[in-house]
MOPAC internal coordinates of N, CA, C and O (Angstrom, degrees):
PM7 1SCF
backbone

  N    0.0000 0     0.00 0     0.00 0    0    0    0
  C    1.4470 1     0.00 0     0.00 0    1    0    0
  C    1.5232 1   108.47 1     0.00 0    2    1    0
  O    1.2310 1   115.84 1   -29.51 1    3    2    1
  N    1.3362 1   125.50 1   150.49 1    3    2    1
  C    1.5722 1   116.38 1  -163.15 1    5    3    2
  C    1.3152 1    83.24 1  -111.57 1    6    5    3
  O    1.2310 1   129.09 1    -4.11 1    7    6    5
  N    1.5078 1   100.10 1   175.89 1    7    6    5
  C    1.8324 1   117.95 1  -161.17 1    9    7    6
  C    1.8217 1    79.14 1  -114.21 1   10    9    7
  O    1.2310 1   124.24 1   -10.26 1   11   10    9
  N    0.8714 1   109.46 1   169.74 1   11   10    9
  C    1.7349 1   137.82 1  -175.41 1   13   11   10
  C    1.5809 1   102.84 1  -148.97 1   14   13   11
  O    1.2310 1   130.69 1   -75.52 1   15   14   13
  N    1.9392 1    96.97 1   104.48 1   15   14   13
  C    1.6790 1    92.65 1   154.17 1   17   15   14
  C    1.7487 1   115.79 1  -101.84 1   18   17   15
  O    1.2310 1   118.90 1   -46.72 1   19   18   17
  N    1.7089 1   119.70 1   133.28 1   19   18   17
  C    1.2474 1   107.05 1  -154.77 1   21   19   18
  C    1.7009 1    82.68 1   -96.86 1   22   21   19
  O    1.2310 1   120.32 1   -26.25 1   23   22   21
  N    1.3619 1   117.00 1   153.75 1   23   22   21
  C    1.1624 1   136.68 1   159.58 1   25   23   22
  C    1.4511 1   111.90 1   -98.32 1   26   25   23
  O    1.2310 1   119.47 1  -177.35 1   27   26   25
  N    1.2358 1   118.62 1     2.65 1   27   26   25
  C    1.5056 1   133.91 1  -163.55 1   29   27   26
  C    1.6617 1   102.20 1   -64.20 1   30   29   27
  O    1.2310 1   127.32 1   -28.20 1   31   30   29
  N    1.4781 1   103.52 1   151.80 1   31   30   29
  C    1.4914 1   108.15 1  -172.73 1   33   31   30
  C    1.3570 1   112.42 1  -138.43 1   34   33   31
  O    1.2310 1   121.49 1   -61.60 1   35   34   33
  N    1.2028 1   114.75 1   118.40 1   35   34   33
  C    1.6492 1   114.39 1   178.12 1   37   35   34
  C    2.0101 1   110.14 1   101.59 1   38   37   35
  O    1.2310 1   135.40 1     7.69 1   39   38   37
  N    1.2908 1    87.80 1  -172.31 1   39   38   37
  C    1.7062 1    92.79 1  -174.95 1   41   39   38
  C    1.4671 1    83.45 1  -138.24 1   42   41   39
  O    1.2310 1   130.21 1   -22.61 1   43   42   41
  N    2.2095 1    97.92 1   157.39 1   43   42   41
  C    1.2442 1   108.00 1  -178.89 1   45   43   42
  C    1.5715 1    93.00 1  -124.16 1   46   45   43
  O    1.2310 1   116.12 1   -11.47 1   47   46   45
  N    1.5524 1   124.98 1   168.53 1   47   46   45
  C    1.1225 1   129.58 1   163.46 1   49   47   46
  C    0.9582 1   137.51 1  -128.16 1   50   49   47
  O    1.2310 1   127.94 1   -58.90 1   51   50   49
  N    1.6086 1   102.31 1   121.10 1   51   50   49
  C    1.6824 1   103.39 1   178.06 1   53   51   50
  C    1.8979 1   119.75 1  -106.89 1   54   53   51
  O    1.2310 1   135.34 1   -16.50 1   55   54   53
  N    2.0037 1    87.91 1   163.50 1   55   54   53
  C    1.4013 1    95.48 1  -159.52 1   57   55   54
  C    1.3861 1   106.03 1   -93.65 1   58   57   55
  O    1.2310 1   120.17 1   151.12 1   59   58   57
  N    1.6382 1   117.28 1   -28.88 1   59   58   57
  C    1.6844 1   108.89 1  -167.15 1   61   59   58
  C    1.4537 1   103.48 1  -108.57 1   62   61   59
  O    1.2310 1   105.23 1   -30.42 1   63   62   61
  N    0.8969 1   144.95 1   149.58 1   63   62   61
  C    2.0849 1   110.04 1     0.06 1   65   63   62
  C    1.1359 1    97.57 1   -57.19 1   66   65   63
  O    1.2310 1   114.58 1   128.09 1   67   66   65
  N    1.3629 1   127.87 1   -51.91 1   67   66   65
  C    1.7493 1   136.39 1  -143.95 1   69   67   66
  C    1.3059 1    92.29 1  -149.44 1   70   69   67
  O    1.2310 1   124.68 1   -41.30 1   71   70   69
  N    2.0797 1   108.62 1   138.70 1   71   70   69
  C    1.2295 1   119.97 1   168.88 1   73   71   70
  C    1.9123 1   132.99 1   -60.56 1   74   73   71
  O    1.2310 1   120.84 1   -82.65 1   75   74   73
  N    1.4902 1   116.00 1    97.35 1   75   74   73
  C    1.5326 1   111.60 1  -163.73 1   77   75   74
  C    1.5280 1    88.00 1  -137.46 1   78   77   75
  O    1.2310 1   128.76 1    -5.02 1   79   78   77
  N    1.3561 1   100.73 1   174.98 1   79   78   77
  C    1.8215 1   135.63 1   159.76 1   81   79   78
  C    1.2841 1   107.61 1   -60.41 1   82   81   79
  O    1.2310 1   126.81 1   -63.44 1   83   82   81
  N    1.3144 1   104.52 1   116.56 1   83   82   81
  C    1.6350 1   111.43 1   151.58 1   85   83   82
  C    1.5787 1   120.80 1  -102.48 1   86   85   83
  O    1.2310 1   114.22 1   -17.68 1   87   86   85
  N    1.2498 1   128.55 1   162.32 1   87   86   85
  C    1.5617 1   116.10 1  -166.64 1   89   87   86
  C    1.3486 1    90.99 1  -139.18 1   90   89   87
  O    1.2310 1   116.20 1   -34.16 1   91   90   89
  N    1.3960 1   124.83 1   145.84 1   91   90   89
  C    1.3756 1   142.41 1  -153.77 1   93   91   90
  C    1.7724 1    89.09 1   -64.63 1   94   93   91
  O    1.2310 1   119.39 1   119.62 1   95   94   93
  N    1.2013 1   118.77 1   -60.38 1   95   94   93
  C    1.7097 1   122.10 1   169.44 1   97   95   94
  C    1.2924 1   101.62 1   -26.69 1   98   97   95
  O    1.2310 1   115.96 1   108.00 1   99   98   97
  N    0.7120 1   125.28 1   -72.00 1   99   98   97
  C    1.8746 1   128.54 1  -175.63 1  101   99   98
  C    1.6436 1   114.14 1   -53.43 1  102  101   99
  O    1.2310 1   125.01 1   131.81 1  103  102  101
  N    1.4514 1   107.98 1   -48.19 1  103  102  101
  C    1.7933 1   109.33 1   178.92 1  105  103  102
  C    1.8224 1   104.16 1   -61.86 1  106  105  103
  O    1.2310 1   125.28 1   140.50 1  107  106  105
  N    1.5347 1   107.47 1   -39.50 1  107  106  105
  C    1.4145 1    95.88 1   163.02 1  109  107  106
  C    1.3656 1   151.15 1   -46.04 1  110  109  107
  O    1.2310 1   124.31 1   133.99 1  111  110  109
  N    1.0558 1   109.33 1   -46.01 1  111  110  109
  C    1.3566 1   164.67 1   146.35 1  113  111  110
  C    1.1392 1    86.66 1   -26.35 1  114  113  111
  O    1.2310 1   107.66 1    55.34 1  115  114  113
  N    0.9195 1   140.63 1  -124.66 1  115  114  113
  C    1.6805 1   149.46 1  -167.67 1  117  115  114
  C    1.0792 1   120.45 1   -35.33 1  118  117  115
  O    1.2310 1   121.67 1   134.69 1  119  118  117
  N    1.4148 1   114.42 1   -45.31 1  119  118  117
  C    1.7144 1   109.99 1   167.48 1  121  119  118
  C    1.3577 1   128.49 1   -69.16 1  122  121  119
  O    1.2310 1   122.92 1   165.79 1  123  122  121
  N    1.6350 1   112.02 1   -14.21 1  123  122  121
  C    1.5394 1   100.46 1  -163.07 1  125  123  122
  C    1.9369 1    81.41 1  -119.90 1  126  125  123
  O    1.2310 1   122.04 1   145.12 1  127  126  125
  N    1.6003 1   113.70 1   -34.88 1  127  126  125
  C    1.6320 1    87.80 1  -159.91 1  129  127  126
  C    1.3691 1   128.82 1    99.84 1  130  129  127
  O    1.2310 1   127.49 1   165.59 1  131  130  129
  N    1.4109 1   103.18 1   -14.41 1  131  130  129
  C    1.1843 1   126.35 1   162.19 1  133  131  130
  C    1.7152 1   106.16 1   -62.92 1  134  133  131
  O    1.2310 1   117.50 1   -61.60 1  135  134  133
  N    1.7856 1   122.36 1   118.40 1  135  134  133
  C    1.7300 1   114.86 1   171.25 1  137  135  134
  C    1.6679 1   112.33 1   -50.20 1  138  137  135
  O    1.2310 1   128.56 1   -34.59 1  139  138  137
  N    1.1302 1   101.12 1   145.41 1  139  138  137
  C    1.6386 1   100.80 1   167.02 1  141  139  138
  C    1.6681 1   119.06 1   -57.47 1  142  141  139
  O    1.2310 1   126.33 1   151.45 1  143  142  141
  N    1.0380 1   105.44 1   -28.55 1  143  142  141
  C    1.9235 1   112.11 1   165.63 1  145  143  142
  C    1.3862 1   117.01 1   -56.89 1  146  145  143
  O    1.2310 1   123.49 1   164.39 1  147  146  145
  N    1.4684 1   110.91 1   -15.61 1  147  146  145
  C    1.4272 1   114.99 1   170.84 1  149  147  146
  C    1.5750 1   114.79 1  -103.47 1  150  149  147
  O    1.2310 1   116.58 1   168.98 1  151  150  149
  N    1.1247 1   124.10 1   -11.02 1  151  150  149
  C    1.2138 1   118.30 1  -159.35 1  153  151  150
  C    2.1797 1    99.18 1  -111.05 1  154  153  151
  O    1.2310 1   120.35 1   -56.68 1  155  154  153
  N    0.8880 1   116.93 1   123.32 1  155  154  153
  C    1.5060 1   135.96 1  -172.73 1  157  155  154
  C    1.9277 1   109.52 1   -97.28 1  158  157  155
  O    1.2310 1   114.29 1   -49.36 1  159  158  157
  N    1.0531 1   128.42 1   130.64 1  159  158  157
  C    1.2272 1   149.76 1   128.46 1  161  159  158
  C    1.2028 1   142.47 1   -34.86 1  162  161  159
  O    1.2310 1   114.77 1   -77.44 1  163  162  161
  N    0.9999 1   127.52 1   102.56 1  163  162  161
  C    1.7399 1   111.52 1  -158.04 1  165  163  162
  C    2.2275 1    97.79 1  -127.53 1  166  165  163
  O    1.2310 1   131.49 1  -113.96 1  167  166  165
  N    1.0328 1    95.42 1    66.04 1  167  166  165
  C    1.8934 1    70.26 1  -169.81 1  169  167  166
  C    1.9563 1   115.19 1  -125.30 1  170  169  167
  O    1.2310 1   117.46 1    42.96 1  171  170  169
  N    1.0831 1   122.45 1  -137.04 1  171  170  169
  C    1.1716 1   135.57 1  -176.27 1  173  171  170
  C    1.2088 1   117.72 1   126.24 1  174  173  171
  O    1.2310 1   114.33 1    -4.95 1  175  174  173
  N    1.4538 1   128.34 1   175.05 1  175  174  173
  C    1.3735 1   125.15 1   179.29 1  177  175  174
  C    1.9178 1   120.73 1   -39.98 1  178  177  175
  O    1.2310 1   116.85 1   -46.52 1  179  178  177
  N    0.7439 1   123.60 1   133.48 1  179  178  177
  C    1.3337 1   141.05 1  -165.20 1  181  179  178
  C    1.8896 1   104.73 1   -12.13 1  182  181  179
  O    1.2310 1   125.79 1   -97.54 1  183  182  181
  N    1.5980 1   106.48 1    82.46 1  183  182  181
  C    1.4845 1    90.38 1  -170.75 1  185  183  182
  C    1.5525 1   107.49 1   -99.56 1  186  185  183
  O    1.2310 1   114.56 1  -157.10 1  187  186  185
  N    1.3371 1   127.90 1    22.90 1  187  186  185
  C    1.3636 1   121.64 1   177.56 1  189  187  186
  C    1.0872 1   122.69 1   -64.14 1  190  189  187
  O    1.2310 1   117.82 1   118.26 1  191  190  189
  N    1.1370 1   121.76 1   -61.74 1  191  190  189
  C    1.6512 1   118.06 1   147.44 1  193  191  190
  C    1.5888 1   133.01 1    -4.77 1  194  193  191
  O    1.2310 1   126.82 1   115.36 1  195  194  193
  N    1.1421 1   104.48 1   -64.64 1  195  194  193
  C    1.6051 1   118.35 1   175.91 1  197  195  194
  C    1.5834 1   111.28 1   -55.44 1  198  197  195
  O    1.2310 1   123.42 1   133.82 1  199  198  197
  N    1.4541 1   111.05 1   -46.18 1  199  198  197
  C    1.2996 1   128.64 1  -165.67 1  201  199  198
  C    1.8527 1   107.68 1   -71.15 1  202  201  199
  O    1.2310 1   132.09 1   134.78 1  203  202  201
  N    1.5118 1    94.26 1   -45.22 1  203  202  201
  C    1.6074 1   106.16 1   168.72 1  205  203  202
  C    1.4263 1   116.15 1   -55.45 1  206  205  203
  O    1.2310 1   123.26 1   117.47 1  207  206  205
  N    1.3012 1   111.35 1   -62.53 1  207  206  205
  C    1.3999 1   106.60 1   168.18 1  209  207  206
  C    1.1034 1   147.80 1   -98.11 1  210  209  207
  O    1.2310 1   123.95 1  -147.62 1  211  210  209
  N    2.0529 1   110.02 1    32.38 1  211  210  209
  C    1.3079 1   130.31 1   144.47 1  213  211  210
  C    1.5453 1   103.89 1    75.86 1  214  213  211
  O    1.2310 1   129.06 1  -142.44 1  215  214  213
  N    1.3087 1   100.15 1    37.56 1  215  214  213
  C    1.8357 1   134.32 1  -168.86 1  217  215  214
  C    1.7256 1    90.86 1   -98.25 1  218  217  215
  O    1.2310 1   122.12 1   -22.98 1  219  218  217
  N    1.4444 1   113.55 1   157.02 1  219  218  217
  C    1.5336 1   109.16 1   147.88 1  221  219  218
  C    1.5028 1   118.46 1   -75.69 1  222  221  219
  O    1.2310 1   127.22 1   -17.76 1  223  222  221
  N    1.3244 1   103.72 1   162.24 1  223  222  221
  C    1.5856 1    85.94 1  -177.97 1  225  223  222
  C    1.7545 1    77.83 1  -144.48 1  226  225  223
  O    1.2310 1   131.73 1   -16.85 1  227  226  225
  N    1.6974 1    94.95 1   163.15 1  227  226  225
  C    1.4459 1    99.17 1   162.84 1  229  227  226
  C    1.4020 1   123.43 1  -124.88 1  230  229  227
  O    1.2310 1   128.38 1   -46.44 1  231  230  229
  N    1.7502 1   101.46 1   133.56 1  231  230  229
  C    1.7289 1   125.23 1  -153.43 1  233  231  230
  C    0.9480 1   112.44 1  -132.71 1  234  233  231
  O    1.2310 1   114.69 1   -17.21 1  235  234  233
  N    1.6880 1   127.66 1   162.79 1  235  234  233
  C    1.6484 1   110.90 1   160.99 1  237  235  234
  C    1.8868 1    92.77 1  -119.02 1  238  237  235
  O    1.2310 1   121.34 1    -8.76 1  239  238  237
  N    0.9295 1   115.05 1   171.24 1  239  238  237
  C    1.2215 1   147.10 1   165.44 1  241  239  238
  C    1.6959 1   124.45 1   -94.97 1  242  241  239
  O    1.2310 1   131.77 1  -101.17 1  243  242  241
  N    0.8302 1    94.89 1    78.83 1  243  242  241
  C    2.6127 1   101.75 1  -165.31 1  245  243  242
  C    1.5218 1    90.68 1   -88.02 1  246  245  243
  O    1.2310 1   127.51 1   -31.50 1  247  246  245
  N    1.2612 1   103.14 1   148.50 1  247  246  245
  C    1.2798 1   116.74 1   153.28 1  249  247  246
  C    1.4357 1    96.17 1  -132.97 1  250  249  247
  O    1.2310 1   124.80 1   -10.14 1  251  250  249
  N    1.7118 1   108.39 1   169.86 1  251  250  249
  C    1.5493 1   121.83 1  -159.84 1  253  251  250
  C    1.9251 1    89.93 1   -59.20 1  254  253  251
  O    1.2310 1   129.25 1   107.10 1  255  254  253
  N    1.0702 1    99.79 1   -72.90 1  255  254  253
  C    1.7067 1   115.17 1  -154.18 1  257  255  254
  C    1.9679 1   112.47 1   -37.88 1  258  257  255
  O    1.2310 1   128.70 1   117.28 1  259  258  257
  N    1.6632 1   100.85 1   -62.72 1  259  258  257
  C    1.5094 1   112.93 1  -174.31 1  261  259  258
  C    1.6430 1    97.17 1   -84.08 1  262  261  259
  O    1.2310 1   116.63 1   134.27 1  263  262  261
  N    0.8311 1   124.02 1   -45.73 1  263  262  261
  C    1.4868 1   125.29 1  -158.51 1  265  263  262
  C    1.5400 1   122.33 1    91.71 1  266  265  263
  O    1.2310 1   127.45 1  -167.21 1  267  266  265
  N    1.3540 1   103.26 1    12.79 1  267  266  265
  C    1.3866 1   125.06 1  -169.79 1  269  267  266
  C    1.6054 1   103.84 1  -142.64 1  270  269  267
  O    1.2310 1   114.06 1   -61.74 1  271  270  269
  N    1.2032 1   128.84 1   118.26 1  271  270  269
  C    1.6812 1   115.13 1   166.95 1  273  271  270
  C    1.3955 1   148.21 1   -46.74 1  274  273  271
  O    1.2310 1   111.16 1    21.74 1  275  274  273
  N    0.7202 1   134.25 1  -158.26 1  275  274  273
  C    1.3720 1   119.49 1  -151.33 1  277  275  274
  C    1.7619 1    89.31 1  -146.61 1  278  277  275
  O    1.2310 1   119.21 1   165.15 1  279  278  277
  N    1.9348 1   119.10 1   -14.85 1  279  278  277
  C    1.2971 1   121.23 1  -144.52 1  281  279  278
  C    1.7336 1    76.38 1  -119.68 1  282  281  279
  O    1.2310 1   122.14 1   -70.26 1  283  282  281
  N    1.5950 1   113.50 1   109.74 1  283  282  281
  C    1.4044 1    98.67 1  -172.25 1  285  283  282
  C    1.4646 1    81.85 1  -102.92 1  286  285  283
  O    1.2310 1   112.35 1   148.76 1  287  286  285
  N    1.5048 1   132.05 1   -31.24 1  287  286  285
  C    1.5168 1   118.15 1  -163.40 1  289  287  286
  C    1.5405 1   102.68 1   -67.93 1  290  289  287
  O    1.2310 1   117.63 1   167.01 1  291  290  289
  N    1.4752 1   122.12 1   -12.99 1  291  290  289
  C    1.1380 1    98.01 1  -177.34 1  293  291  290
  C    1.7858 1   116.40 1   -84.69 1  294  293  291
  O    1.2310 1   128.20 1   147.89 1  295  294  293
  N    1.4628 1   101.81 1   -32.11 1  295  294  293
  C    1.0110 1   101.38 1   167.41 1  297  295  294
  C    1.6404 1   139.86 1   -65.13 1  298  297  295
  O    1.2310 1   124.25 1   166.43 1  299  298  297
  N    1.4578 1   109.44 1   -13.57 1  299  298  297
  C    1.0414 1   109.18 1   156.50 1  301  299  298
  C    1.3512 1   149.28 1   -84.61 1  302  301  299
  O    1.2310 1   133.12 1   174.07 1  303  302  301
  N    1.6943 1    92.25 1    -5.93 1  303  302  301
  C    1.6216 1   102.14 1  -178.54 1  305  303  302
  C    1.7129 1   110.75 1   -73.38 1  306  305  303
  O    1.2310 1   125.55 1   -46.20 1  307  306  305
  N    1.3398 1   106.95 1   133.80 1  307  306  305
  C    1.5070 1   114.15 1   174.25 1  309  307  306
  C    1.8493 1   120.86 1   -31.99 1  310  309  307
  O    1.2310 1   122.62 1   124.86 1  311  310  309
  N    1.5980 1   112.59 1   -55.14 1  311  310  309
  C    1.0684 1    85.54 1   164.91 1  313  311  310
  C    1.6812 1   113.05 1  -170.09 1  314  313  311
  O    1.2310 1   115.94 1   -49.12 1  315  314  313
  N    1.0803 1   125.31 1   130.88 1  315  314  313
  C    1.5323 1   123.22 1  -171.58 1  317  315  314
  C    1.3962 1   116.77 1  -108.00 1  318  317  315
  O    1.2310 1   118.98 1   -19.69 1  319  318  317
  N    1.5018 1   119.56 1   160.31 1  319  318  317
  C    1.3580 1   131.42 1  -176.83 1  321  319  318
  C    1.4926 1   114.82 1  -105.31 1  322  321  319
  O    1.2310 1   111.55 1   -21.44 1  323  322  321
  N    0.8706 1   133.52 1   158.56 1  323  322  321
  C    1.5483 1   131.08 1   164.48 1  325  323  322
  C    1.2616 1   105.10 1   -80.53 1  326  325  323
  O    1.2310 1   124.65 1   -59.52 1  327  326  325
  N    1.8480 1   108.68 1   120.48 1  327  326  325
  C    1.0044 1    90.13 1   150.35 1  329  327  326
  C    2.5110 1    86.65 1   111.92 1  330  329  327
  O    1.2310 1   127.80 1   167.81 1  331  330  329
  N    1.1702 1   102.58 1   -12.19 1  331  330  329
  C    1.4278 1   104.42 1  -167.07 1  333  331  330
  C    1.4069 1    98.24 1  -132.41 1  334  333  331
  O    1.2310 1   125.69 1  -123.36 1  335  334  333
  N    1.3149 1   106.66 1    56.64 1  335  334  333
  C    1.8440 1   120.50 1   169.08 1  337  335  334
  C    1.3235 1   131.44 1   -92.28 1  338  337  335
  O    1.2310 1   120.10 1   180.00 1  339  338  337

């Protein structure tokens, strides 16, 4: 089963059954089928920018369970690209 890191930004909202928050983790989730134990979080204040121009940026890394990852080497490396794994 493949892991999903979301670059996803913001929340969407749905009305049925009942009007609530959906979170990009979740729209994934449903479309691909992929478990949420596979699918990762990558966000913080608006870091696209940083990422575009190969800037540090500051993010956390969530997974479903801790809310914190599980991938500390990744988080510690100085600095990665999308896409250069």
């Amino acid at each position: 089963m493949p892991v999903i890191i979301s670059l996803s930004k913001g929340v969407e909202a749905e009305l049925e059954p009942e009007p609530r928050i959906i979170t990009p983790t979740q729209i994934i989730n449903r479309a691909t089928g992929v478990p949420n134990e596979n699918i990762l979080y990558l966000g913080g204040p608006n870091i696209a920018s940083e990422i575009y121009n190969n800037e540090y940026a500051n993010a956390r890394l969530c997974d479903l369970k801790s809310g914190e990852s599980h991938w500390p080497s990744f988080k510690a490396a100085p600095l990665h690209r999308v896409g250069q794994w």
